[in-house]
C-alpha positions as a printed Julia matrix, in Angstrom:
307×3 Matrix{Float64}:
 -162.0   -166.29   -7.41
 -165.15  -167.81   -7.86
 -165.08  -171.61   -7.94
 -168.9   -171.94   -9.41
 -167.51  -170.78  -12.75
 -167.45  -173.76  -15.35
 -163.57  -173.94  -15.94
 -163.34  -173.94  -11.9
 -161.18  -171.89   -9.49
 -159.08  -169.16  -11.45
 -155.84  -168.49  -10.73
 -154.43  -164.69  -11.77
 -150.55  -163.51  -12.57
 -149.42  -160.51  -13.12
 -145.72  -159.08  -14.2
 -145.64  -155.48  -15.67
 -148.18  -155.06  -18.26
 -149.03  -159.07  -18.72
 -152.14  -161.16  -17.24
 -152.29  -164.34  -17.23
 -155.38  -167.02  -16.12
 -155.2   -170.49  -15.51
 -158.32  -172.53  -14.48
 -158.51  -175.45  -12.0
 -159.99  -177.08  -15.02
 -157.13  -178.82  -17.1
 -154.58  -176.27  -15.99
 -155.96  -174.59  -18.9
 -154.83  -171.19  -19.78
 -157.56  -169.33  -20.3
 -156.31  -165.67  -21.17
 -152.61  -164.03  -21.81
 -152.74  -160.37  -22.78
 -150.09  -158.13  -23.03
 -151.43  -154.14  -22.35
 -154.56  -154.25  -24.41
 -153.61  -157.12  -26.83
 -154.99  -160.47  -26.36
 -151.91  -162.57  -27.33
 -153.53  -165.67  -27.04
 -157.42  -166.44  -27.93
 -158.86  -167.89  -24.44
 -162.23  -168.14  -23.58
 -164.78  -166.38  -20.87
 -164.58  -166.64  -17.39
 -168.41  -167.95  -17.24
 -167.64  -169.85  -20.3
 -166.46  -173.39  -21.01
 -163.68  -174.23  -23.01
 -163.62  -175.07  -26.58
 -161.83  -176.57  -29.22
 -159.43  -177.12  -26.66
 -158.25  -173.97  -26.97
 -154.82  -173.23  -24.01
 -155.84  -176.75  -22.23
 -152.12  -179.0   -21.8
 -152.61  -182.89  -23.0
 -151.34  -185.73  -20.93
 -150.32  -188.61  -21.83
 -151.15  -188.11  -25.26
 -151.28  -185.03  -28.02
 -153.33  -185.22  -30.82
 -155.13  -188.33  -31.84
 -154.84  -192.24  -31.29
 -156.9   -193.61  -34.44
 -160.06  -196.0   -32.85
 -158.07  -195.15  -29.89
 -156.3   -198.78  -29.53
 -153.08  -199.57  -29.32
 -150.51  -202.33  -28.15
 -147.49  -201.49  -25.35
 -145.57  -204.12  -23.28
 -147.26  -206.94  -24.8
 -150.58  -205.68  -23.68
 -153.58  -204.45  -25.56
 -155.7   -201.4   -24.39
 -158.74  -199.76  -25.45
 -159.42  -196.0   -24.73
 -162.37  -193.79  -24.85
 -163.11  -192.37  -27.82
 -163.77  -189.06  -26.67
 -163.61  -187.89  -30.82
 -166.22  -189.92  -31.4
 -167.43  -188.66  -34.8
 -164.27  -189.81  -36.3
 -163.2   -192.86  -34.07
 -160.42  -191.79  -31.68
 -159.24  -191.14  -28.78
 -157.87  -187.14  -29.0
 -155.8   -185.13  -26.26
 -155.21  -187.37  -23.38
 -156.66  -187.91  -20.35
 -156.46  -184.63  -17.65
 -157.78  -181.67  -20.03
 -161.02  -181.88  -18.03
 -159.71  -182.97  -14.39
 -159.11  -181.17  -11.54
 -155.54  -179.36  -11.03
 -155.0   -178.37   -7.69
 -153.27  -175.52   -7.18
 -149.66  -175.92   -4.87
 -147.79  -173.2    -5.26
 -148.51  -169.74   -6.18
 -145.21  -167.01   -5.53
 -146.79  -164.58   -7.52
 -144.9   -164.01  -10.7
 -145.32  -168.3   -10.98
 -148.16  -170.6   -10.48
 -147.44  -174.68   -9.91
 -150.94  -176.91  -10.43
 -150.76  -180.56   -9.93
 -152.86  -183.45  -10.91
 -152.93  -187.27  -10.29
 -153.72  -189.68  -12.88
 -154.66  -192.78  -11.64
 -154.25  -196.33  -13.65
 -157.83  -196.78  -15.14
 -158.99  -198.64  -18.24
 -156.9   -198.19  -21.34
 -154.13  -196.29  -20.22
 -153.62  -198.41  -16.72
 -150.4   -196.53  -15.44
 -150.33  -193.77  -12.7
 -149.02  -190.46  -13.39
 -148.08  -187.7   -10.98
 -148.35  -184.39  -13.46
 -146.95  -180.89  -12.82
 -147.46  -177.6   -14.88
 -145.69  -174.61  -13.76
 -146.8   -171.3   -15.61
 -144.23  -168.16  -15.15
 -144.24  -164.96  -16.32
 -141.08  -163.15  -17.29
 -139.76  -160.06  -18.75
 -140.23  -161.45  -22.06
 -142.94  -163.51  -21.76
 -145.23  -166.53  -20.84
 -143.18  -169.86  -19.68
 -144.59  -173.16  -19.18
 -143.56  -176.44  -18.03
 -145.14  -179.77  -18.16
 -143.14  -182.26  -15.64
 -144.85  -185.59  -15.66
 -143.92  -188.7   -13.07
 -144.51  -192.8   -13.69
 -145.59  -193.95  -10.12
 -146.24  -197.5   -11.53
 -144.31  -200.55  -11.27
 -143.94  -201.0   -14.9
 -143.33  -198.87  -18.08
 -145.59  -196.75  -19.7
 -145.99  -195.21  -22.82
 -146.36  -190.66  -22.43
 -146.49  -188.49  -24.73
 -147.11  -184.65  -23.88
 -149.04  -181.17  -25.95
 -150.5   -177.85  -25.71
 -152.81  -175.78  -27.37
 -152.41  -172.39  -27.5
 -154.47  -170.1   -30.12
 -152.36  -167.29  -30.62
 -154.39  -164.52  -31.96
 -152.76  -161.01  -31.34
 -155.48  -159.12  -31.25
 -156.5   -159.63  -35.3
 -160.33  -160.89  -36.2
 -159.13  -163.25  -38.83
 -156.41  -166.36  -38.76
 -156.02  -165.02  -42.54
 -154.23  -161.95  -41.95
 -151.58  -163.23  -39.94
 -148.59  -164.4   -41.28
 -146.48  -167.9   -39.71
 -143.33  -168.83  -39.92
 -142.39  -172.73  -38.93
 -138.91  -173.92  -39.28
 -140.02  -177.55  -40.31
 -139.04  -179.71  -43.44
 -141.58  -182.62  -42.94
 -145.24  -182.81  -42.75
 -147.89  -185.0   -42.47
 -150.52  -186.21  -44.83
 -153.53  -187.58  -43.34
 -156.81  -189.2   -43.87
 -160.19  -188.03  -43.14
 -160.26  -188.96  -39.31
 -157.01  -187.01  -39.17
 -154.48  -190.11  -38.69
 -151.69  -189.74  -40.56
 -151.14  -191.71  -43.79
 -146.9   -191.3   -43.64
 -144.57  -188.04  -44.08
 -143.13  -185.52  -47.04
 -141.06  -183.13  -47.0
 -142.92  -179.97  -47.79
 -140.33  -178.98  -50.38
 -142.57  -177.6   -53.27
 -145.45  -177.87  -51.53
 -148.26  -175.61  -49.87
 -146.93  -176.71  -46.57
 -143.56  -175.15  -46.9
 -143.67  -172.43  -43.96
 -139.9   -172.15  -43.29
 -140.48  -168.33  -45.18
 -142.84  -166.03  -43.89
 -146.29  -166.99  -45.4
 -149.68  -164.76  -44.73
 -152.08  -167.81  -44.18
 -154.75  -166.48  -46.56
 -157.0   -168.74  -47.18
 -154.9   -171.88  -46.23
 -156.25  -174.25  -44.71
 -154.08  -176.36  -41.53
 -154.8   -179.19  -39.16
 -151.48  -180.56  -40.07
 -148.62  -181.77  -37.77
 -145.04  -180.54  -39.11
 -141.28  -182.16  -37.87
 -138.17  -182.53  -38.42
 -137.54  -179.2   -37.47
 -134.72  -176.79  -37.45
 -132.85  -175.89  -33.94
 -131.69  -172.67  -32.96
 -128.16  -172.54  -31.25
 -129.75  -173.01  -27.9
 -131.11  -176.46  -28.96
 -134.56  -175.6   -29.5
 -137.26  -174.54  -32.41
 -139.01  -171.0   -32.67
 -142.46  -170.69  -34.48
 -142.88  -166.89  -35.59
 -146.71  -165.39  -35.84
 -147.11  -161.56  -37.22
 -150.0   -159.45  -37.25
 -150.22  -156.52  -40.12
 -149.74  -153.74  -37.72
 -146.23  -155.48  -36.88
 -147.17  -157.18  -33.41
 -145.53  -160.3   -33.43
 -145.33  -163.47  -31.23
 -142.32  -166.28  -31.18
 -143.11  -169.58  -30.18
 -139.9   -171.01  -28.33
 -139.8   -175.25  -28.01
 -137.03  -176.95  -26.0
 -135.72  -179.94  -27.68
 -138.36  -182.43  -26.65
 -140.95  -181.14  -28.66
 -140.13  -182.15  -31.77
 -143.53  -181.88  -33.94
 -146.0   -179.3   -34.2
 -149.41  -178.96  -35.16
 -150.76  -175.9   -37.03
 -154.71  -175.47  -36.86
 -156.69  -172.51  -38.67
 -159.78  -173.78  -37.17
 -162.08  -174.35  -39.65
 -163.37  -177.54  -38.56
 -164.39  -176.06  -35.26
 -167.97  -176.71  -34.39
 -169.09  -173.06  -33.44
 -168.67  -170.95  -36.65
 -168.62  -168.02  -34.64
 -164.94  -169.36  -33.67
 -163.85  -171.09  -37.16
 -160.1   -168.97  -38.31
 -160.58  -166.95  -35.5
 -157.07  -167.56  -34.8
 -153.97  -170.03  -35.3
 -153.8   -172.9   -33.15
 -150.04  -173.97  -32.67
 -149.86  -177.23  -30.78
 -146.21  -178.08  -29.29
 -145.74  -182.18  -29.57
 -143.28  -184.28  -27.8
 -144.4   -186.7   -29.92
 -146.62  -187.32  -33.49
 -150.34  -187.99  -34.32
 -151.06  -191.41  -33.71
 -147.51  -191.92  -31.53
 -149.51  -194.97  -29.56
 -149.97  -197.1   -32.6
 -147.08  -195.93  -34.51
 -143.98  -195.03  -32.15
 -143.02  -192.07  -33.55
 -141.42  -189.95  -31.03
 -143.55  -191.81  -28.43
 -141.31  -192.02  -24.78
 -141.52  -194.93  -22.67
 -140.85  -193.79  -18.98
 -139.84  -196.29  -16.77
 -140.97  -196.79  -13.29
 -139.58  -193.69  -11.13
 -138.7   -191.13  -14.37
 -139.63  -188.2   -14.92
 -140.34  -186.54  -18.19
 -140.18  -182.52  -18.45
 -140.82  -180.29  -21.26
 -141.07  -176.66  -22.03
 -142.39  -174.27  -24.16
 -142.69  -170.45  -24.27
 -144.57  -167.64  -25.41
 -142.42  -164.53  -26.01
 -144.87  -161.27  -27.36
 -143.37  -158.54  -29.74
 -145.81  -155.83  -29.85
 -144.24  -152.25  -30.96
């Protein structure tokens, strides 16, 4: 593949009727189709990504608000790489290099090192592992300390699922979740409800309409093999479930209407897998600490149902 192209080197699986990309850049995945459905909305292969659209987020999801926070007794200052609103958003390897170690065909392993550097001064060893199986897409972030001392880690993704429709409207989500989150206007939440009467109540089938979502949902029901399933139709009846083991406990929905290019704005539905809320630096909530040596692993998958 051509290693000139923006994203990087591109690395191609195929099983059956599915593709799959992933770029050197991020270990993002950059296009999933099924036949002639794009499952997932990706981007170009002489394009760039945006609005983070299939990258993976380590050591943080979401946002840290003026991206500060306090672990160990120490005090650390990130980058604020959302700098319009004041945080620090989607960690710290989204744009690195992920070199490519094992490719069997029907899997692909990329690696990346993140050294200690200002703000977040603990080294990481990181692993994603994308495999394609009979019934879909499954990934798996693995994620290493090799410091001497704790850290705090936290770990996302950000698939767009799309299905193939021109508008987020016309699709209709299901998401097993009895709490969301209310936030301000730099998008840091401002506590939790239960969405019990509300417009956020998803745990029915809802066509999205015109609703609007950049909202984080938990507390979330568990199917009998211990993890949660987010359910996205299309009208004609093509369908895509949303499997999350048990460490990914939150989820963000995102219609993208704050999206800078209008061309992409509700284009499709964002569905961000959490281990761990918006804001988990400052506040703790679900935030891991991994000691020295640990290992962290999480996985999510992305299981088409196209008549």
């Amino acid at each position: 593949m051509d290693a000139t192209a923006p994203s990087g080197k591109q690395h191609a699986l195929t099983l059956g009727d599915q593709d799959l990309v992933v770029t050197e850049a991020g270990g993002t995945l950059r296009r999933y189709a099924v036949g002639d459905v794009d499952v997932l909305d990706g981007f170009a292969a002489d394009g760039m990504c945006t609005g983070a659209r299939g990258q993976t987020f380590v050591p943080w999801p979401n946002r840290i608000g003026c991206g500060s926070y306090s672990f160990a007794g120490g005090e650390h200052q990130l980058p604020l790489s959302e700098p319009g609103a004041g945080n620090a958003i989607h960690g710290l390897t989204r744009w690195a290099s992920w070199q490519l170690a094992d490719d069997d065909h029907v899997s692909l392993r990329l690696t990346h090192r993140l050294h200690a550097q200002p703000g977040y001064p603990f080294p990481l060893r990181c692993r994603l592992t994308y495999r394609l199986l009979p019934q879909g897409l499954r990934v798996e972030t693995s994620t290493t300390n090799e410091g001497a001392g704790p850290c705090p880690y936290a770990t996302g993704a950000h698939p767009y699922v799309s299905l193939g429709v021109q508008r987020v409207d016309d699709l209709t989500v299901t998401l097993p979740a009895a709490t969301w989150y209310p936030t301000d206007d730099r998008g840091i939440p401002t506590g939790r409800r239960s969405v019990e009467g509300t417009g956020h109540d998803l745990r029915e089938p809802r066509r999205i309409g015109d609703l609007q979502l950049d909202t984080a949902f938990t507390d979330l029901d568990r199917d009998s093999d211990g993890g949660s399933t987010v359910r996205i139709c299309a009208p004609d009846g093509r369908a895509a479930e949303l499997w999350l083991d048990g460490s990914y406990r939150y989820v963000e929905l995102f219609t993208g209407d704050s999206l800078p290019d209008p061309a992409e704005r509700r284009r499709s539905l964002g569905v961000e897998p959490m281990t761990a809320a918006p804001d988990a630096f400052r506040s703790g909530d679900g935030l891991r600490t991994l000691e020295p040596g640990e290992t962290a692993t999480s996985v999510w998958e992305l299981r088409p149902r196209l008549p």
